[in-house]
C-alpha positions in Angstrom: 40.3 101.7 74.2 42.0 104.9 75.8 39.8 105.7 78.9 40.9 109.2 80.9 42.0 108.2 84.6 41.3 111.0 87.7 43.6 110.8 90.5 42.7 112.6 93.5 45.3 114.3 95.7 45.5 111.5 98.3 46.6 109.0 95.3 48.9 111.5 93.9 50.8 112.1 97.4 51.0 108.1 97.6 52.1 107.3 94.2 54.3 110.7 93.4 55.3 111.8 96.7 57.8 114.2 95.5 55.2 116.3 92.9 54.4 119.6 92.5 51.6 121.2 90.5 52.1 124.5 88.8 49.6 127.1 87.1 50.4 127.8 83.7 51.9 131.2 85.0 54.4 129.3 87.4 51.9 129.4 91.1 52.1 126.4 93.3 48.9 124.8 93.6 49.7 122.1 95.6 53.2 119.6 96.6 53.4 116.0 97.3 54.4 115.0 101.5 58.0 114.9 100.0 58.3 118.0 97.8 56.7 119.9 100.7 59.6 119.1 103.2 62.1 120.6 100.4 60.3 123.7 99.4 60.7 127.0 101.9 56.8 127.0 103.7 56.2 130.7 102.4 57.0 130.0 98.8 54.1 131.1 96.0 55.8 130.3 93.0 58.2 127.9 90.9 61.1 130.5 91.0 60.9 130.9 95.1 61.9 127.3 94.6 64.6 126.3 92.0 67.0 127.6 89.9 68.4 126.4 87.4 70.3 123.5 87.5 73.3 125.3 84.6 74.0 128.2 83.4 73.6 127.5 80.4 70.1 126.5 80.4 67.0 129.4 79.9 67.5 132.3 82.6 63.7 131.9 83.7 62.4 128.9 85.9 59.4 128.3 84.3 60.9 128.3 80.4 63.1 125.0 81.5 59.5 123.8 83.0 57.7 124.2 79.7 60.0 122.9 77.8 60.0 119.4 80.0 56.4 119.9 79.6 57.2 119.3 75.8 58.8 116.3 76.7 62.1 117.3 77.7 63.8 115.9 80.7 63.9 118.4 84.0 66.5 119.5 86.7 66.5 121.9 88.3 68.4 122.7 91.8 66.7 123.6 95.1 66.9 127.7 95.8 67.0 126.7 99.2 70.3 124.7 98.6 71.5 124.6 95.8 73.8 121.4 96.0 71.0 119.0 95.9 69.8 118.5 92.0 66.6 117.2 91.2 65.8 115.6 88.0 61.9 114.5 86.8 59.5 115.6 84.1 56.5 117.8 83.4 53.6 116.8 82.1 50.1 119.1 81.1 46.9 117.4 82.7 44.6 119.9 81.4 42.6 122.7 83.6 45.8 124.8 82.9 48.2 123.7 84.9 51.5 121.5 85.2 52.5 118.5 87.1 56.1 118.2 88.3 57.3 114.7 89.4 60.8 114.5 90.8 63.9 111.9 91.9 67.2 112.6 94.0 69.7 110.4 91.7 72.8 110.6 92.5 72.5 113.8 95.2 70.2 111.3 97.7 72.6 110.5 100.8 73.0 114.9 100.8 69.3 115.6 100.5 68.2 112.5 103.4 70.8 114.3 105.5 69.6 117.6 104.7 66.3 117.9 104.9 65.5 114.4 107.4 63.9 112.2 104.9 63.1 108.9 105.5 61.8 105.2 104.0 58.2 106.9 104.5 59.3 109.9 101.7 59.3 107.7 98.6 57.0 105.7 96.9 57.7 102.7 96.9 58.7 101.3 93.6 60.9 104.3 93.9 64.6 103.2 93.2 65.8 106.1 94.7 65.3 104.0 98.4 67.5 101.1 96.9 70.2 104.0 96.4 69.8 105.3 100.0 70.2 101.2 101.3 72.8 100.9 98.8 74.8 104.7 100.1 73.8 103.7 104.0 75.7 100.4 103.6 78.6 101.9 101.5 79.1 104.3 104.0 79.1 102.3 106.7 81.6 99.7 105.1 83.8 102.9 104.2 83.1 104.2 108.0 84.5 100.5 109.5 87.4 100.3 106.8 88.5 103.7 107.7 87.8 102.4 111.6 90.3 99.8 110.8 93.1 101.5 109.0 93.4 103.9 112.5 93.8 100.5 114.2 96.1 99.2 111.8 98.4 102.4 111.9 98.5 102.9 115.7 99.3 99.2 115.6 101.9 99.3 113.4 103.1 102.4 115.1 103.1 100.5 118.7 104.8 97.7 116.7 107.7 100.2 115.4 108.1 102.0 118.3 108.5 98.9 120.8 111.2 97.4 117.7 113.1 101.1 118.7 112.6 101.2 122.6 115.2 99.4 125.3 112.5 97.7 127.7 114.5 98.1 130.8 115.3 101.9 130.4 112.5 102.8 127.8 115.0 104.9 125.5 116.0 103.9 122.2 117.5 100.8 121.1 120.3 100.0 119.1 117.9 99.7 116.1 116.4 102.6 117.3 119.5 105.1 117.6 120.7 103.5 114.1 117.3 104.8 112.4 117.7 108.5 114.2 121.2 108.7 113.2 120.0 107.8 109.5 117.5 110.6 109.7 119.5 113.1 110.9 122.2 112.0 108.3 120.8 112.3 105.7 122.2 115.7 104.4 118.8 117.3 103.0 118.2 120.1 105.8 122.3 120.2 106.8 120.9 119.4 110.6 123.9 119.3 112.7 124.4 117.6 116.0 126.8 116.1 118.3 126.8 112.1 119.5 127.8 111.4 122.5 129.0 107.3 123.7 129.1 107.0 127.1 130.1 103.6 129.1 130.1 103.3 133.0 132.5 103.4 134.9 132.8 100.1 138.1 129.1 99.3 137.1 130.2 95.5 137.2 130.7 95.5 140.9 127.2 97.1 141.6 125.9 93.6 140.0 128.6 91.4 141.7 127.7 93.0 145.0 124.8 94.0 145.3 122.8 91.7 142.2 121.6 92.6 139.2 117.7 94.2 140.7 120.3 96.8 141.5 122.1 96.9 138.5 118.7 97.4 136.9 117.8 99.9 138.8 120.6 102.2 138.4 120.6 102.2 134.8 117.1 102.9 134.4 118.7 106.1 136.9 121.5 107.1 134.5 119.0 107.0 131.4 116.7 109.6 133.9 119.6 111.5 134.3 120.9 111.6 130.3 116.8 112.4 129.9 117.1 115.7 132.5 119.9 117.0 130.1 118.5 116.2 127.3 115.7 118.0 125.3 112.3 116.7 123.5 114.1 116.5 120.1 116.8 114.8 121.1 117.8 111.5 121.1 119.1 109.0 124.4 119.7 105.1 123.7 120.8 102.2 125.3 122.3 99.9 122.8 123.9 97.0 125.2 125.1 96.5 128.9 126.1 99.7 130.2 126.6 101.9 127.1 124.4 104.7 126.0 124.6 107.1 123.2 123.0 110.9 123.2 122.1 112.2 119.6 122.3 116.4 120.6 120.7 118.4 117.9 122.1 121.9 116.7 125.9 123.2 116.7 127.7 122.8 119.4 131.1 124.1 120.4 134.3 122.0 122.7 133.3 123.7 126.1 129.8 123.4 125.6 130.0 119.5 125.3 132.4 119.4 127.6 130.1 121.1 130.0 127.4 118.4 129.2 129.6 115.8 129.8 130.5 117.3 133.5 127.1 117.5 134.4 126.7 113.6 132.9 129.1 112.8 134.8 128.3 114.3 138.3 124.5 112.8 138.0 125.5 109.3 137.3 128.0 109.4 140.6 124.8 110.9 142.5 122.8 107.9 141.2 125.3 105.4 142.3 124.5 102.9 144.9 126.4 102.4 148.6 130.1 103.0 148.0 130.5 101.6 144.7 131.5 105.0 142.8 130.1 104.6 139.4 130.5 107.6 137.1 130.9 107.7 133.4 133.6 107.7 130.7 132.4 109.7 127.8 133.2 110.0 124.0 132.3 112.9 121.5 132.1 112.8 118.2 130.2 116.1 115.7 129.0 114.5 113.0 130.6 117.5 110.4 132.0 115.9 107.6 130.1 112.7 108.1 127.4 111.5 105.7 124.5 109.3 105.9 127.0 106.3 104.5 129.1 107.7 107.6 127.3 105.7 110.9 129.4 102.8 111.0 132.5 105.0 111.1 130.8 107.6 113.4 130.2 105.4 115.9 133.8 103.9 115.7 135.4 107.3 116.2 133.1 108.1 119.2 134.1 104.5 120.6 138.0 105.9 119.9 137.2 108.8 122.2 135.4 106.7 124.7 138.3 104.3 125.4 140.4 107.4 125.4 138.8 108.3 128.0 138.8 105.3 130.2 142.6 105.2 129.3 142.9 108.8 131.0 141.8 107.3 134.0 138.1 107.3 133.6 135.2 109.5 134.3 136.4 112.1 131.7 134.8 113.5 128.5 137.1 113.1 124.8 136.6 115.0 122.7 137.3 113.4 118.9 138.2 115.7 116.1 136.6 116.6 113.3 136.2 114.1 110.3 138.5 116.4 108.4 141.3 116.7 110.4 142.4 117.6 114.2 143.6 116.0 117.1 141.6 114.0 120.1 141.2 116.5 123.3 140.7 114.7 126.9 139.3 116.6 129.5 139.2 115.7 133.2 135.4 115.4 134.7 134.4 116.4 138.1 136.2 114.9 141.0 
């Protein structure tokens, strides 16, 4: 036997929280705790509420309304805002009006933020709050994975940049000037630049005499003093003993290096300790007409140019010619 069952509006706000009842001619009667929170507090009717959820479907509110009322399903999109899609049915008590019962689905996590909702806002057999703990804990496993990955990178990025840094002088290292020269090799942007090898000059007696706390500190000195003439994207390393190598972006012509090289010069004797006269033999190589297969033989010719140097009677800038063709120039540093 079919008996007829009368709800009043207390047992309809517990069981259907997110209801709505409509006149036949679309006025709000009265909304469910929930529905009340999404609805704008001076709207009369069904269309100062929703819109419709496509374009496609009927123009007017309250046709889509009916026709759930026929046993179609609803959704419809809040006026209000318009990203959060609500989907229910519509079913005809009697007494000429319509009862609206709605869900989230998949637009939950957006409406809880939205509009402040909480466990208290749905019934609760409603799936919709195993979505919301099932979104709450996605998020924040996405929110500590994501938490992780930054770790992981600036890790890795520590990691890399320790395997390129001299610990005593904290420039590059040999593995360190290898990978700029690779980079700034490798022909796609036609960067040029100028290397620059550069041994000292009596830095074994500061050692001998003195001991190597000294030692240490004056080449910690000379890589301050490559770093003043030097700019951000350029490139100073230390890659063994007393050698250092300068990677100088841009073109450069003989008296400009050679100026560089003076001024090289001159700082490392102002950095040398007591009376042991250290100062710097330099080498010069532009990397025209070398490619990125080109480092091994790049850093031979600057070494040429180097020992020409010392052979000159050290403390002097060579200047190596071109890949091409030319011949090696020697210039005198500062005395």
């Amino acid at each position: 036997m079919t008996q007829a069952l009368t709800l009043g509006k207390a047992a309809l706000d517990r069981l259907m929280p997110m209801h709505l009842c409509l006149s036949e001619d679309g006025q709000i009667r009265f909304a469910g705790p929930t529905m009340r929170k999404l609805i704008p507090p001076d709207a009369k009717t069904a269309e100062d509420v929703f819109v419709r959820a496509k374009t496609a479907e009927p123009v007017c509110v309250m046709d889509s309304i009916r026709s759930a009322g026929a046993g179609s399903r609803l959704s419809l999109r809040l006026r209000c805002h318009p990203q959060t899609l609500l989907r229910g049915h519509a079913v005809a008590p009697g007494s000429g009006s319509l009862l609206l019962n709605f869900g989230f689905r998949v637009g939950l996590s957006d409406a809880v933020a939205a509009f402040g909702l909480t466990e208290s806002d749905f019934a609760p057999p409603e799936l919709a709050l195993e979505l919301m703990f099932l979104q709450e804990a996605n998020r924040a496993i996405q929110q500590e994975l994501a938490r992780f990955n930054r770790h992981l990178m600036l890790a890795r990025q520590d990691a890399e940049r320790e395997a390129h840094t001299d610990p005593l002088t904290a420039v590059l290292n040999r593995r360190g000037l290898l990978s700029a020269m690779r980079e700034a090799l490798d022909g796609r942007d036609g960067r040029c630049f100028a290397l620059i090898h550069l041994d000292l000059d009596n830095f074994k007696p500061v050692n001998d005499r003195l001991g190597h706390s000294a030692g240490d500190r004056l080449l910690r000195d000379v890589a301050q003093v490559l770093g003043r003439v030097t700019r951000s994207h350029d490139h100073v390393a230390r890659i063994g003993g007393d050698e250092f190598v300068l990677l100088l972006g841009g073109s450069w012509s003989r008296q400009a290096l050679t100026g560089i090289g003076t001024r090289i010069i001159e700082g490392i004797r102002q950095v040398s300790p007591g009376d042991c006269d250290v100062s710097a033999s330099l080498g010069i190589v532009l990397s025209a007409g070398y490619g990125p297969d080109d480092i091994d033989r790049m850093l031979n010719d600057a070494d040429v140019a180097l020992y020409r140097s010392k052979r000159g009677g050290k403390g002097r800038v060579s200047v190596a010619p071109l890949a091409a063709a030319g011949t090696l120039t020697m210039l005198p540093g500062p005395r």
